[in-house]
C-alpha positions in Angstrom: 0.0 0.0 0.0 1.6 3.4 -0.8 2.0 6.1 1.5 -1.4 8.1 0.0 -3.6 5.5 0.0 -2.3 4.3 4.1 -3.0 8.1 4.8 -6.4 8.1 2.7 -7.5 5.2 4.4 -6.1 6.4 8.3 -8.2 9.8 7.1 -11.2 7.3 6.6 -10.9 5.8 9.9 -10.5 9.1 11.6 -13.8 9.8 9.7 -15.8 7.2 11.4 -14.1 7.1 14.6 -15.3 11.1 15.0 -18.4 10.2 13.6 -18.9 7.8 16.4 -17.6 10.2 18.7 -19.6 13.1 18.1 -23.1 10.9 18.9 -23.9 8.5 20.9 -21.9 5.8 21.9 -24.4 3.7 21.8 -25.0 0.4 19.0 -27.7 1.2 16.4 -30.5 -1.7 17.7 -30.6 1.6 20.9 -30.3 4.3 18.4 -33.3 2.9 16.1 -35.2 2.0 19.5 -35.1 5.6 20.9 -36.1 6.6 17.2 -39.2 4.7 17.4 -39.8 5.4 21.1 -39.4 9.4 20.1 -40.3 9.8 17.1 -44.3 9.3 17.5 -44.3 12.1 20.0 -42.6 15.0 17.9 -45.0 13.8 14.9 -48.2 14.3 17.6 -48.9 10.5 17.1 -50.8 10.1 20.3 -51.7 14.0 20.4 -55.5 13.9 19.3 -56.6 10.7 22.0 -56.6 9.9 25.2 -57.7 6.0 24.7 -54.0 5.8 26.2 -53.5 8.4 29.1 -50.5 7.9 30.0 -49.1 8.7 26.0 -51.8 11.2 25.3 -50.5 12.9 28.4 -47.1 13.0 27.9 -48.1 13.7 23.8 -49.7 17.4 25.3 -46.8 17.7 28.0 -44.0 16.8 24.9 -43.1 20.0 23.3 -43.0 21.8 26.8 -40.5 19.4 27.9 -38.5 19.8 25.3 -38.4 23.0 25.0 -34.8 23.5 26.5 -33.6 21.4 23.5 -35.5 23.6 20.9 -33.5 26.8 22.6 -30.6 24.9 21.9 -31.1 23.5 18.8 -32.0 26.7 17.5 -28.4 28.0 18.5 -26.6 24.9 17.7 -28.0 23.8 14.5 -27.6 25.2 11.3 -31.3 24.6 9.5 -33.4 26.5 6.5 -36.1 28.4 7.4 -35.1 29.0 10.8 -35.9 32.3 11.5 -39.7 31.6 10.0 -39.8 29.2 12.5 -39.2 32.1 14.8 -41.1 34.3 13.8 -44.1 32.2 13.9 -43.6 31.3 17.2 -43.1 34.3 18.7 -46.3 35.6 17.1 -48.6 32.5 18.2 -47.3 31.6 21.4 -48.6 35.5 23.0 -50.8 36.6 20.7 -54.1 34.6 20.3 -53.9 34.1 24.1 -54.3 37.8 24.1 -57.1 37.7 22.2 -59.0 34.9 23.4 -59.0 37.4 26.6 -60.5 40.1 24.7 -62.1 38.4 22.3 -63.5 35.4 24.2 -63.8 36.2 27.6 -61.1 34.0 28.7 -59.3 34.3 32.1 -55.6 34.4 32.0 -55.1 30.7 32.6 -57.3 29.5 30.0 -56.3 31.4 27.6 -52.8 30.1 28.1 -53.8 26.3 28.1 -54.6 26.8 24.3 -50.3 27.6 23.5 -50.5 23.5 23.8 -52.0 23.1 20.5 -49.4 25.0 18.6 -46.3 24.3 20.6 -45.0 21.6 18.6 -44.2 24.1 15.9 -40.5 24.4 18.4 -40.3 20.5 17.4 -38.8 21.5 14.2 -35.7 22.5 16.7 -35.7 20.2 19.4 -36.0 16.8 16.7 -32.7 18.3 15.2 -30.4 18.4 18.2 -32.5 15.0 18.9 -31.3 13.5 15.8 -27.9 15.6 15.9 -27.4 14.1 19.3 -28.4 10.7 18.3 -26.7 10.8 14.8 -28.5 7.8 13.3 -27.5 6.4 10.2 -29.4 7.4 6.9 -31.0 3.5 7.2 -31.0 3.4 11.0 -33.5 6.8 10.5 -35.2 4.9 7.5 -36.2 1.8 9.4 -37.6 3.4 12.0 -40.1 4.9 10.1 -40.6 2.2 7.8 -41.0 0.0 11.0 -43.4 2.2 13.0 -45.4 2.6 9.3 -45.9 -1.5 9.1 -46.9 -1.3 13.0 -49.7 1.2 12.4 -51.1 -1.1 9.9 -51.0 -4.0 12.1 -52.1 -2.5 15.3 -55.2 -0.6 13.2 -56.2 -4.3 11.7 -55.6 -5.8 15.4 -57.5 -3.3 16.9 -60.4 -4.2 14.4 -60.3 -7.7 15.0 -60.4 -7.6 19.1 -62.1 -4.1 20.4 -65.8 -5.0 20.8 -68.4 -2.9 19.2 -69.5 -1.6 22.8 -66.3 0.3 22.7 -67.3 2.7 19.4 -68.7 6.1 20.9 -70.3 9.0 19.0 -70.6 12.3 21.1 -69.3 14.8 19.5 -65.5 15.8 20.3 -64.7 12.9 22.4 -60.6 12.0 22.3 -61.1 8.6 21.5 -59.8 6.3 18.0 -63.4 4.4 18.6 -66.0 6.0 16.6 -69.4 4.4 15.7 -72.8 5.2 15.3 -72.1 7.1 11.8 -75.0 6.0 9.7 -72.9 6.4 6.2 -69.9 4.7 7.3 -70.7 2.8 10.8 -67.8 1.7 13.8 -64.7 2.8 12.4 -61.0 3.0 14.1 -59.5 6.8 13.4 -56.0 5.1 15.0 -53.2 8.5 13.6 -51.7 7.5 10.5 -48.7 9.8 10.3 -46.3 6.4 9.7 -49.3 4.4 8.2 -49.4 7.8 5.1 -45.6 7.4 5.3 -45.2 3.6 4.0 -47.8 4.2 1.5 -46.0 6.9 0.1 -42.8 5.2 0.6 -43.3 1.8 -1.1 -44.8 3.8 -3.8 -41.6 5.5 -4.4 -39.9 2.4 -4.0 -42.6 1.1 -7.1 -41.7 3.5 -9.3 -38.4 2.7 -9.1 -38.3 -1.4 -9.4 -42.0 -1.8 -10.7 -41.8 -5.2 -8.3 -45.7 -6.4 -7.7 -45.4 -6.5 -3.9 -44.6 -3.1 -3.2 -47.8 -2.4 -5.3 -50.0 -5.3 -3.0 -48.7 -3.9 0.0 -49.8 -0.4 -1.5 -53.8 -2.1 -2.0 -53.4 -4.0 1.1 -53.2 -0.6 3.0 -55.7 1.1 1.0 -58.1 -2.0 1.6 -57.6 -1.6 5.3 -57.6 2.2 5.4 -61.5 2.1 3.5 -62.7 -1.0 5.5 -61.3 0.3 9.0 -59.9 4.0 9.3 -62.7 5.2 6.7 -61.7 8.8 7.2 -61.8 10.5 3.3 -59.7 13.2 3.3 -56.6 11.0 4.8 -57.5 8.7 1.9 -58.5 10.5 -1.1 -55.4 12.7 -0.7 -52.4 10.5 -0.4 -53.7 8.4 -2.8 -53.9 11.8 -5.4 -50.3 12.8 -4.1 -49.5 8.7 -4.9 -50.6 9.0 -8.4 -48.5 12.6 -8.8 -45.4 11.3 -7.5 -45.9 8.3 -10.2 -46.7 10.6 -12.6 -43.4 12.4 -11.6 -41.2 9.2 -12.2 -42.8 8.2 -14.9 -42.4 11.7 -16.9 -39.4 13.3 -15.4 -40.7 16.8 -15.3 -42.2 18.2 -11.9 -44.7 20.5 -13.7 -45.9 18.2 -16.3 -46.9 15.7 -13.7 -49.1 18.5 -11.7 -50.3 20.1 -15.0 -51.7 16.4 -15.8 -52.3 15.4 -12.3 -54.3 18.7 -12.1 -56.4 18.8 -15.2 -57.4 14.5 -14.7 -58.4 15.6 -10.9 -60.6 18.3 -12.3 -61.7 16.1 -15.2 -62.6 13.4 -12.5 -64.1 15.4 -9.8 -66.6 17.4 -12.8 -67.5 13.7 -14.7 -68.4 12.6 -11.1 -70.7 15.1 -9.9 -72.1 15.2 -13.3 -73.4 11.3 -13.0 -73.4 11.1 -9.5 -75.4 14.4 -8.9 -74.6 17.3 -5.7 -77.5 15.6 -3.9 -76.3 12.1 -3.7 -72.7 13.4 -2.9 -74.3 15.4 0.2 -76.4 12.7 0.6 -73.2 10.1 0.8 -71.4 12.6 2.8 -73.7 12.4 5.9 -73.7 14.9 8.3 -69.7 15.6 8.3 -70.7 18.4 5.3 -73.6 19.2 7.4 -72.2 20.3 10.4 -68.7 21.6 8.6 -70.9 24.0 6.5 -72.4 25.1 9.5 -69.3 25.6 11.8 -68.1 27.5 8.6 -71.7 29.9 8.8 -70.5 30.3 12.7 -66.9 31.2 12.3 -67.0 33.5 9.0 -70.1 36.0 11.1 -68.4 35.8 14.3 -65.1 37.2 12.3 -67.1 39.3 10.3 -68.4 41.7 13.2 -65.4 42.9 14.0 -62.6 43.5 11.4 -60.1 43.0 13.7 -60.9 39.0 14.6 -59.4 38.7 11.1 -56.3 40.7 11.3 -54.8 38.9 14.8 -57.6 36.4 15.3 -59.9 35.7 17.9 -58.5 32.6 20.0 -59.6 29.9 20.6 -60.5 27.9 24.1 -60.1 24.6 25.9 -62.6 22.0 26.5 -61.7 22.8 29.7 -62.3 26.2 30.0 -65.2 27.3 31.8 -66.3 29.0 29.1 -65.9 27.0 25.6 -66.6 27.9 22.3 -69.8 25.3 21.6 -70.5 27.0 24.8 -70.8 30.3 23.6 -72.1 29.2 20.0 -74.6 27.0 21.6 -73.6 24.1 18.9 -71.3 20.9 20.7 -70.3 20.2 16.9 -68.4 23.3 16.7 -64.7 22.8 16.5 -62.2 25.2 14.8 -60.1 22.2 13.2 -62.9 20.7 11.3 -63.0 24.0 8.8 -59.4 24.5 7.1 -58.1 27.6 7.2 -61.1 29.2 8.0 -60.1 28.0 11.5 -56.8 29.2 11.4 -57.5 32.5 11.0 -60.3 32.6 13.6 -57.6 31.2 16.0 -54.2 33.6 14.6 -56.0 35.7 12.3 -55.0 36.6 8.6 -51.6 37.6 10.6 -50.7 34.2 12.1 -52.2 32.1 9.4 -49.9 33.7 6.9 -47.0 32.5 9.2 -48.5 29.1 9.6 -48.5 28.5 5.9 -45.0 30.2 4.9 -44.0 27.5 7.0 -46.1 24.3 5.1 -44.7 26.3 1.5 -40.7 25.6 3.3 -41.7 22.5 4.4 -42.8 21.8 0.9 -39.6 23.1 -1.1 -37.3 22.1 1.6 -37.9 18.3 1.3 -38.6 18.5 -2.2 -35.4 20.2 -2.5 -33.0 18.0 -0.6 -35.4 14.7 -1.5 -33.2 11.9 -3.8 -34.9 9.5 -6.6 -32.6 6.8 -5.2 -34.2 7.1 -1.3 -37.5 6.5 -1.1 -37.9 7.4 2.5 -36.6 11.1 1.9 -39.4 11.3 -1.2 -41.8 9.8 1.3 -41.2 12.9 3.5 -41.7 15.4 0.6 -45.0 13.4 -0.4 -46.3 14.0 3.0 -45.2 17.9 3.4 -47.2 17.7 -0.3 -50.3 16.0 1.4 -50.9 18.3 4.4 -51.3 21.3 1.9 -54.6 19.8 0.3 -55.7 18.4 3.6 -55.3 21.7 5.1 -58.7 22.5 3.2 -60.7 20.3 5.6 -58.1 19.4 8.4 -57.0 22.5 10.1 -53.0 23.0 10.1 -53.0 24.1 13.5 -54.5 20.4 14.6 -51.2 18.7 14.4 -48.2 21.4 14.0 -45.6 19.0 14.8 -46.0 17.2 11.4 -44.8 19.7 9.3 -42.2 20.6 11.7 -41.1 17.0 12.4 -41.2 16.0 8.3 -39.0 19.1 7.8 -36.7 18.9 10.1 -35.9 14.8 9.3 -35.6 15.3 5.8 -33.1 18.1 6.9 -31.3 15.8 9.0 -31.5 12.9 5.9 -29.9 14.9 3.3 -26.9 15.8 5.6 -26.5 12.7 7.0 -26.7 11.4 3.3 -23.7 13.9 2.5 -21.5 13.2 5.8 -21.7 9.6 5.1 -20.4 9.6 1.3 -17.8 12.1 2.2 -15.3 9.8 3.3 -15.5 7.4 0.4 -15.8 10.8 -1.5 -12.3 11.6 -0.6 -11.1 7.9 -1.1 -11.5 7.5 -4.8 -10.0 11.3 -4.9 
């Protein structure tokens, strides 16, 4: 061996030994383990029900504890879009408490207890110095959210299989994954399907590129389940539309043609279907999700339309265990801001903070897209998803689950430059 190539290869070594150095000691069985123990709770898994106290707890206390680790994230590492992230916080963290006082009549404490909701925006700092701390491995990172996508799966079709039907409740705004009594689409398991969305968009990706049939079965084995169990449409119709773009995508090279197609066949679609099917047999098969959404919307859009202000900085929003809630003080227990889109947002942060909140969905969008590869189909997975929570954002409100964008964002950050730092070293070898 010459003299280069012994110093080449010592420089290699040196590589990995810092490498090893810098995280955490530890083998990468614990590094993927704390992955999937952590993971759930920056992406709000367990944020939305409380069929498991102790996780729905911690879920709401999550972004508070790790708030210490967002300061110092923040200061230690270098991300895109950082001072957005900023920005938005420092305007919805003080001021739709502010104006749930005036607004709403809340006391000081309530108004405070809504700042939960929206903390895990400060997720997009604390899950990099997580991951920074940790420094997986690109595939240490990708099994972990391919694994906790296959367990969603299972665990929804377990759950199906031994939950008795006694279990299903139907008041409204009850945090529980049971639901039943619906008389369009009967008991039905809304189990959060963060990593469930993920592998579907994943093997997808992973179809494109080899075309092998089991990628595509697994694909219609986890839309069978979603439409025979989850049954939620929005979750559904939208990943499968942002499925067939990203296909379109590989299959035509070009970005804009794909969305120009995937656009115009949408519109195509949606017109030839309301044609045969008729409006009144699509509210009709809607049930009364369209009903009460179009009358939350009637709610929302006079209450902010009496004072011009409420749609500048918002109006607030309140707790369901404030003493004085908004189905309270609308008289109508269906009422919920995050059933209406953006329409909610800006009753809750106004045009002001709703601006903020999607500058930040548009960076999440061309961030991932940006640093995504066609070879990895786990870093295209995360685009496909920052893609699939603008649409949904039309029905689901953005503010429901913050830390998804944030969480998305700030792993497909931490991908790409894990990506880079491991193919440096061989980089420099065959230099």
């Amino acid at each position: 061996m010459t003299q280069a190539a012994k110093g080449r290869t010592g420089g290699l070594a040196r590589g990995r030994t810092s490498a090893n150095a810098a995280g955490l000691t530890s083998g990468p069985n614990l590094r993927r383990a704390i992955l999937i123990c952590v993971l759930p709770m920056f992406c709000g898994v367990f944020q939305l029900t409380a069929d498991v106290a102790p996780l729905y707890a911690l879920s709401k206390m999550w972004p508070f504890l790790m708030l210490p680790l967002a300061l110092l994230g923040y200061l230690t590492v270098r991300q895109p879009a950082r001072l957005l992230y900023v920005a938005t916080l420092a305007y919805v963290i003080p001021i739709p408490p502010l104006m749930a006082m005036i607004h709403l009549g809340s006391s000081f404490t309530e108004a405070l207890t809504t700042i939960v909701k929206i903390l895990p925006i400060s997720n997009f700092f604390s899950l990099a110095l997580v991951l920074a701390w940790l420094r997986p491995t690109p595939d240490e990172l990708r099994q972990a959210v391919t694994w906790l996508g296959y367990t969603t799966f299972i665990l929804l079709a377990v759950l199906w299989v031994v939950i008795p039907g006694s279990a299903y409740r139907s008041e409204f705004g009850l945090p529980t994954i049971f639901v039943g009594n619906d008389d369009v689409r009967g008991d039905r398991i809304i189990l959060p399907m963060f990593f469930g969305l993920m592998l579907l968009f994943q093997l997808a990706r992973r179809f494109g590129i080899d075309h092998r049939a089991r990628h595509l079965l697994l694909i219609l084995v986890g839309y069978a389940l979603l439409s025979a169990i989850y049954k939620e449409r929005v979750p559904i119709i939208f990943s499968f539309a942002v499925i067939c773009l990203g296909y379109l995508e590989s299959v035509m090279r070009s970005k804009a043609t794909a969305l120009a197609l995937a656009v115009t066949a949408g519109l195509g679609v949606l017109i030839a279907g309301l044609a045969i099917i008729g409006l009144d047999q699509v509210a009709e098969r809607l049930g009364g999700s369209l009903a009460v959404r179009l009358m939350s919307i009637d709610i929302a859009w006079h209450f902010l339309r009496d004072e011009p202000l409420r749609w500048i900085f918002g109006a607030g929003a309140t707790t369901a265990f404030a003493q004085m809630t908004l189905n309270t003080m609308f008289r109508n227990p269906a009422f919920f801001l995050a059933d209406i889109g953006w329409l909610g947002v800006i009753f809750e942060y106004g045009v002001v903070g709703g601006g903020l909140i999607l500058a930040i969905h548009l960076a999440g969008v061309l961030i991932t897209r940006n640093l995504a590869r066609a070879s990895d189909p786990v870093s295209e997975a995360l685009a496909d998803y920052a893609i699939y929570l603008l649409p949904a954002s039309l029905i689901y409100s953005t503010a429901l689950v913050p830390g998804e964008i944030a969480s998305v964002t700030a792993m497909a950050v931490y991908l790409h430059a894990a990506q880079a730092r491991e193919a440096k070293p061989w980089t420099r070898l065959m230099a």
